[in-house]
C-alpha positions in Angstrom: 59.5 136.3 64.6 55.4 136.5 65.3 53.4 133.3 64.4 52.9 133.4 60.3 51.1 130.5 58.7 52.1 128.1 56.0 54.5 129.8 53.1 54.8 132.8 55.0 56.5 130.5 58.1 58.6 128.2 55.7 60.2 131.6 53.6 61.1 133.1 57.4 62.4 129.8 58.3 64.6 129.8 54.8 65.5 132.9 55.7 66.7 132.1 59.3 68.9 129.4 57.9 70.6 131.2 55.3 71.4 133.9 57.3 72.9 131.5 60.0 76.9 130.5 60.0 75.5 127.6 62.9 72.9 125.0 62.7 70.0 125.8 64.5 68.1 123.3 66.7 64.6 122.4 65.7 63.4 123.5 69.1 65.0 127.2 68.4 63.0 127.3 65.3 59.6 126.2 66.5 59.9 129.0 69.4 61.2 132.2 67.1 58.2 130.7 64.9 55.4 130.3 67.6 54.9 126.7 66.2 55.6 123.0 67.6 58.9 121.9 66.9 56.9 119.0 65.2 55.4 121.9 62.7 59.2 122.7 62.1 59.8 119.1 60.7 57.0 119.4 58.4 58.4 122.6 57.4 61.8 121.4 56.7 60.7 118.3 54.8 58.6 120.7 52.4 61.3 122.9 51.8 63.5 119.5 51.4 60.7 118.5 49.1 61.3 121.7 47.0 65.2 120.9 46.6 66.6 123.5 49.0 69.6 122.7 50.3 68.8 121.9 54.1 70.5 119.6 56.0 69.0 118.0 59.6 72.2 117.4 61.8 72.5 116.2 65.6 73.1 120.0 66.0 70.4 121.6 64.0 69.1 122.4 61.1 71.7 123.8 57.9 71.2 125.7 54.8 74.2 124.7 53.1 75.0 127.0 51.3 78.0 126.3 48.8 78.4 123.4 50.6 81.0 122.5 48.7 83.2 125.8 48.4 85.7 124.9 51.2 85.6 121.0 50.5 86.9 120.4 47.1 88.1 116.7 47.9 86.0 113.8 49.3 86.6 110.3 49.4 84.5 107.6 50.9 86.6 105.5 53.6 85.8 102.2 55.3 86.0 102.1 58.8 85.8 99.4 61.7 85.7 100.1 65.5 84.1 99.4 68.7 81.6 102.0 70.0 83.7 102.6 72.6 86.5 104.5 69.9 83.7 106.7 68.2 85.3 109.5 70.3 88.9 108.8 68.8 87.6 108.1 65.4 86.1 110.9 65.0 89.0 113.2 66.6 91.4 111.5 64.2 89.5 112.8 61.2 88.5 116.4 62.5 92.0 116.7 63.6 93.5 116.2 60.0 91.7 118.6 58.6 88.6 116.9 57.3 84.5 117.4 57.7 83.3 114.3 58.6 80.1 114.4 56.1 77.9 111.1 57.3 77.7 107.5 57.7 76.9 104.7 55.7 76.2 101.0 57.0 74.6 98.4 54.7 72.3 96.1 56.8 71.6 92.5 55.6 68.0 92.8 55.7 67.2 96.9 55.0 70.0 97.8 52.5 71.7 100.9 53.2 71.4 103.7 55.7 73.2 107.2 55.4 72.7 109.6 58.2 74.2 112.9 58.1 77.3 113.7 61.1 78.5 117.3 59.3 81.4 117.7 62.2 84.6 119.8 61.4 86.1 120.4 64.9 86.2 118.5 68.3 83.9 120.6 70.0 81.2 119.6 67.2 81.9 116.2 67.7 81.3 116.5 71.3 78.3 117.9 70.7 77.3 114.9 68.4 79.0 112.7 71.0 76.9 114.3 73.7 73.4 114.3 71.5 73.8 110.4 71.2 74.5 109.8 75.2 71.7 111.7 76.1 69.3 110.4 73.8 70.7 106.8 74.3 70.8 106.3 70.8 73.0 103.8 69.5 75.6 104.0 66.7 74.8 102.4 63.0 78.0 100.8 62.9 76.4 98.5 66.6 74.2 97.1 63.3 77.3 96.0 61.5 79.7 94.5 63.9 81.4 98.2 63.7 82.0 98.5 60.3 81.0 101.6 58.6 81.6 103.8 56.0 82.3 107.1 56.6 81.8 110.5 53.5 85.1 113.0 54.5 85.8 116.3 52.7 88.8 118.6 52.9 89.6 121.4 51.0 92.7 119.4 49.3 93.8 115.7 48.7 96.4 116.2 51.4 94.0 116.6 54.5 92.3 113.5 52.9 95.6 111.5 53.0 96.2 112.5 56.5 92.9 111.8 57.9 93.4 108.3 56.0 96.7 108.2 57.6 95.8 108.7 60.7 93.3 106.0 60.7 95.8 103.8 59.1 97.9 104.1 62.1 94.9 103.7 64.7 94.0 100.3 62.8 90.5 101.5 62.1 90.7 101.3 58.3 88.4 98.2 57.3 90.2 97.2 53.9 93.2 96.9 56.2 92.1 95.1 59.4 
């Protein structure tokens, strides 16, 4: 892509993502665009702005287009764990079947946060897993003693029960610790 300006830059951008089956790192963008990656977030909050459907996930940008066509179930699921079992969490869900879709923690003094996961498979939460190491980032849940909330999604209600099973068994449902 040569080096457009403005509108010209954010429709190529649109484009890029729509065309895209993976997300695509920020980085990616700002060199096919002959921008900063800092430009790139600009773009991406303006397009956010005009209600297209972009999502900013530790593995890139995604247009998420019919985001909800393969995930016709969701259910909201409270969840307690040490850092150290964010690995294993997160395998028990992808393992059942289920998108893990975000996280929700509700801090005493700032309310609630949300930040987006969007992992489907153990090699995406490996590269979430990874993104957090080597950014030494830490995990919501360290705000909240380890209890979270996390958004799943399946394409039926039986995925949902076995992801919800299968935290059952690991103990690291909230409601039933």
């Amino acid at each position: 892509m040569k080096k457009l300006l403005g509108e010209e830059r954010r429709h190529q951008l649109l484009d890029l993502l729509k065309a895209s089956s993976e997300p695509i790192k920020g980085t990616e963008l700002a060199k096919q665009a002959g921008v900063s990656r800092q430009v790139i977030v600009g773009d991406m909050t303006l397009l956010k702005a005009r209600n297209e459907p972009i999502l900013a996930t530790s593995q890139g940008y995604v247009y998420m287009k019919n985001s909800n066509e393969n995930h016709a179930s969701e259910r909201q699921i409270a969840c307690v764990h040490s850092p150290a079992d964010a690995q294993d969490e997160l395998y028990t869900l992808v393992d059942a079947g289920v998108t893990v879709k975000n996280v929700t923690v509700e801090h005493p003094v700032y309310g609630e946060f949300t930040a987006s996961i969007m992992v489907s498979n153990r090699h995406e939460v490996d590269l979430f897993l990874a993104r957090v190491k080597e950014t030494g980032a830490s995990y919501l849940s360290e705000l909240t003693d380890g209890i979270h909330l996390h958004l799943i999604a399946a394409s039926s209600d039986e995925f949902l029960e076995a992801a919800v099973e299968g935290m059952r068994s690991k103990g690291y449902l909230a409601d039933e610790g």
